[in-house]
N, C-alpha and C positions, 0 to 999 in steps of 0.2 A: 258275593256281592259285598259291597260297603258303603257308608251311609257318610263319612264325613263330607261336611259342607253340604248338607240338609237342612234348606230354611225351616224355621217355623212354621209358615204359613204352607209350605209344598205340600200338595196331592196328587202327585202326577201317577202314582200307580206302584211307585219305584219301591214302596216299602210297604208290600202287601201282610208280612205277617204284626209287623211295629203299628202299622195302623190299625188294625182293628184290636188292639189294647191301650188305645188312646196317647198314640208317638206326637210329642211336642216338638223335640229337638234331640240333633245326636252332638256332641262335645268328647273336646280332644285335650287334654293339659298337657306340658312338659313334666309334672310332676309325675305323671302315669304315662310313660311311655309305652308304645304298644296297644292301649288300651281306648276304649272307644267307650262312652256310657251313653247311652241312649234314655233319654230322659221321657217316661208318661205319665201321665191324668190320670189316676186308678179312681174306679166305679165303688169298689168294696175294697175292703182291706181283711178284715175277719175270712178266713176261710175253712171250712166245714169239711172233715176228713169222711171220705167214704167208709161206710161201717167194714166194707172188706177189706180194708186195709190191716185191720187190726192192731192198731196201734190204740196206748194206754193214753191218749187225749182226741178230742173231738176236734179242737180249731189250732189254725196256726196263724200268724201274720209272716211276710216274707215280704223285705223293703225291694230286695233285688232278686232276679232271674239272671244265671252266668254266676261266675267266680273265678275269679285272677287268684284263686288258691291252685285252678289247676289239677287236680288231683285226678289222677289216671282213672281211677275208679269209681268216682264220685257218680252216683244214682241218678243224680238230680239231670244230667247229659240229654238224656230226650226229651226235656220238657223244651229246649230249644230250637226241637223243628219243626213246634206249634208256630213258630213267629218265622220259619221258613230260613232260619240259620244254622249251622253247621254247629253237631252235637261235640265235633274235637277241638280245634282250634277256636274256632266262633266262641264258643261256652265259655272259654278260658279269657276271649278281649272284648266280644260285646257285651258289656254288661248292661243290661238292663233297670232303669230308676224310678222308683215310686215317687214322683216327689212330694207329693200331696199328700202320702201314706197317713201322716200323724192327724191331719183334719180329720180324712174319711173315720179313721179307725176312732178319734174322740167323739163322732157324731152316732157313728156305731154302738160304741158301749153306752152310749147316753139312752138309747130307746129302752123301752121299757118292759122289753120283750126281752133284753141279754140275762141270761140266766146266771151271769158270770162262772163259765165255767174254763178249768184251767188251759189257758193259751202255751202255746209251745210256739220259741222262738230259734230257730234254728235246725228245723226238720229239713228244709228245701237249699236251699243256700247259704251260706256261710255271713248272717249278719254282723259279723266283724270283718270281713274283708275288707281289703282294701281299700274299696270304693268307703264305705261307712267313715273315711276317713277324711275324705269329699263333702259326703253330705250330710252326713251324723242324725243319722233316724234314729236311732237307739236312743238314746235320753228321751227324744219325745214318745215312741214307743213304752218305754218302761213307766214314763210319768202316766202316763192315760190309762194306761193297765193298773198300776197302784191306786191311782184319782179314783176309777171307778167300782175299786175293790176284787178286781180280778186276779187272779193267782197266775202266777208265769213261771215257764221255764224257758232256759238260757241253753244251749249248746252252743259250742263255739271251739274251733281251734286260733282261733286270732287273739292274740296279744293286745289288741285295742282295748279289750274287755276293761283292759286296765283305768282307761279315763273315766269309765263310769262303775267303777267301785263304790264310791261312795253311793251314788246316787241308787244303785241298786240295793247295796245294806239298807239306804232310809226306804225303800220302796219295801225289804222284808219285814219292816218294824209293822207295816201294814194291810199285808197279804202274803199265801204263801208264796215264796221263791226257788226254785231249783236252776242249781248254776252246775254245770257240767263243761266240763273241758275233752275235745277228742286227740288221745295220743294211743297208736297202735304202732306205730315205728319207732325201735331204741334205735336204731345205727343210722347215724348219719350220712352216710355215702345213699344208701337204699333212699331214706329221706328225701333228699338232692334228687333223686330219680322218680318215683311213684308221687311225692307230693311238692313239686318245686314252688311253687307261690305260699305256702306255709311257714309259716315262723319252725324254727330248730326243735327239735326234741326238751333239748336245755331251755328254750327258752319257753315252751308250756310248763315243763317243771317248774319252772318260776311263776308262770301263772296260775299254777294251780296254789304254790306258795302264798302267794298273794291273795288269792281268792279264801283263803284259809285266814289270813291276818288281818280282811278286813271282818271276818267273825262270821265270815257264810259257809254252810257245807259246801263239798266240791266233789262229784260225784266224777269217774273220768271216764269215757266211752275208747275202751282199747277193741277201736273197731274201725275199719275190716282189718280180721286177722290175716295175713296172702299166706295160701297154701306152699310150702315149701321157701318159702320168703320171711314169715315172722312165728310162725306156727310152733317152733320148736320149742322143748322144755327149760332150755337156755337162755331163748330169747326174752320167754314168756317170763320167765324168774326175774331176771333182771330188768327188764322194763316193769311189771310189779312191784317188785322192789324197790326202784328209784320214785314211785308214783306214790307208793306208802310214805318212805324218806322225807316228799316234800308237801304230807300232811294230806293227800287223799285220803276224804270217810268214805269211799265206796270206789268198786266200777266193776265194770261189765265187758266181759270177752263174748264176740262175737265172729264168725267168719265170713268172707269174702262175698256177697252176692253181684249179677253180674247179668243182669237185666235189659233188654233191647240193644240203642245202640251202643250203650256201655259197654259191654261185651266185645264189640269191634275195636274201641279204642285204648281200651284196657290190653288186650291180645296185639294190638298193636305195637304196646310199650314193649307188652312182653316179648314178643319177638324180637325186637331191638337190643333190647337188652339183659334178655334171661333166655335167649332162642331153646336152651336146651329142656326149658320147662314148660315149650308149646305145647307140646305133646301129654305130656301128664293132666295138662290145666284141661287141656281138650278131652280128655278122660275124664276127669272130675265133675265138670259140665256136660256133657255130655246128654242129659238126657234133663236139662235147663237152667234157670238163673241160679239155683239155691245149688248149695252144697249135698253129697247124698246123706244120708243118714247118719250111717258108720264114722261118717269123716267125723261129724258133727259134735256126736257120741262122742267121739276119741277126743275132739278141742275140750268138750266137757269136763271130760274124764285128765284133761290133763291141766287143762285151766284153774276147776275148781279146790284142789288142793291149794294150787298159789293164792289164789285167793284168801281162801280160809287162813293160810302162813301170814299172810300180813294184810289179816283184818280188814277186808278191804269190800266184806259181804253186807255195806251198809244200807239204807231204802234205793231202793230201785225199782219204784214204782212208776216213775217214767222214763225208764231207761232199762226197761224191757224188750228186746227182741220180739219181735211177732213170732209165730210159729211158721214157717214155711207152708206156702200151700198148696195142693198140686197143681203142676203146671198147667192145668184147663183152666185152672179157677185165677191166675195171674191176672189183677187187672194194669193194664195199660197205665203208665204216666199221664196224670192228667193235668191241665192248664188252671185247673183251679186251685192247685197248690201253690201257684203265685198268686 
């Protein structure tokens, strides 16, 4: 299904999952070819991480749902067929728009109940993508968060980060900030392949540069590792090495997870493209999302020396891995991470 030339006012039925998260309008530019943003009315903006999750922050904000970053592998895929759209192509061209995000979320931190505790921006979808380029939530995101004394962190593989450096340095003069960049691919053909709507390898290096010369740490998420794809000692060295080079204090190796319908579309790439490592991957998974043990172990065991080489073990208190959990205890993507 597709939604272009969707009035405003329409209910006729046609956009069963877009409407009940408050669908205004869907919009088409020539600037974003391809691309479709489906514009809504968000209720809440603050979102409250389940304790099972186990992750090192309790709330996130998320402007969009989908990402024109693309990315084979990207987690966030089944939260897209809460709104009854397809978790592979769909994810990658409808993206979905908060536009109202910066009101709700000012009105939010305002009560008197926000205990201000550390928001994390970039756990769901890529708030530098593309779209942000469109609607530029970010500045007003960052100002509400500072305004009201709340502490943030930044993930992001987007280069956009860059228009709001400054505004991010004055926002750490008065709360905490964590700005983290994700680079897990050194080679750029692989690159082209597994994350095609992402800026270059070279060109996070620079932003992690940057991020370093406007006087903020820069923590860098070299994650997901792909088993037999970037996993090597080789690989691992040199992409470390170039991430130290251009002034990362910290990061964090992690491997491949590969959850619901991700897993289809991720094995998809791969079989197109790597057919001969269907079989091992389907080994390796084999008995669910997470990596087994051993594997795990062995990323550890071969990661943590590079690390330690080029200093690179610096706080990583929000850019902790969870621990795997057993697979009964997996909870489901949920819709309130948007």
């Amino acid at each position: 299904m597709r939604w272009s030339g969707q009035g405003i006012a329409v209910d006729d039925g046609a956009l069963p999952g877009l409407q009940r998260i408050g669908f205004v309008r869907s919009v088409r530019t020539p600037q974003f070819e391809g691309i479709t943003f489906h514009e809504v009315l968000c209720k809440s903006a603050l979102n409250k991480i389940p304790a099972a999750s186990m992750l090192p922050f309790t709330y996130t904000v998320n402007g969009y749902r989908g990402c024109a970053h693309a990315c084979r592998y990207c987690f966030a895929r089944p939260t897209h067929e809460y709104l009854e759209l397809d978790p592979g192509d769909d994810f990658d061209s409808e993206i979905v728009v908060k536009t109202n995000l910066v009101e709700v979320l000012r009105r939010e931190l305002g009560r008197r109940s926000w205990r201000r505790e550390t928001v994390a921006l970039g756990t769901n979808t890529d708030p530098y993508q593309r779209a942000e380029g469109r609607y530029a939530l970010m500045p007003g995101i960052i100002g509400a968060l500072a305004d009201s004394g709340t502490p943030m962190s930044i993930l992001t593989k987007g280069t956009l980060l860059r228009r709001d450096l400054d505004l991010i340095a004055d926002a750490a003069q008065q709360v905490p900030v964590s700005v983290a960049i994700s680079l897990a691919v050194g080679d750029p053909d692989l690159h082209r392949g597994v994350e095609p709507g992402t800026p270059s390898p070279q060109a996070r290096l620079g932003l992690i540069a940057a991020v370093r010369d406007a006087g903020l740490d820069c923590h860098v998420m070299v994650a997901p590792v792909l088993p037999y794809l970037t996993d090597s000692a080789e690989h691992l060295d040199g992409l470390l090495g170039a991430i130290a080079e251009a002034g990362a204090t910290g990061a964090t190796v992690f491997g491949l997870h590969l959850r619901s319908s991700t897993r289809g579309v991720f094995m998809s790439w791969l079989a197109r493209s790597h057919p001969e490592l269907v079989a091992p991957y389907r080994e390796l998974y084999r008995r669910g999302a997470y990596l087994p043990a051993d594997y795990r172990e062995m990323l550890r065991q071969r990661a943590a020396p590079l690390v330690a080489k080029y200093k690179l073990g610096g706080d990583r208190r929000l850019f902790t891995p969870p621990t795997p959990p057993e697979p009964s205890a997996l909870p489901e993507p949920q819709p309130t991470l948007f």
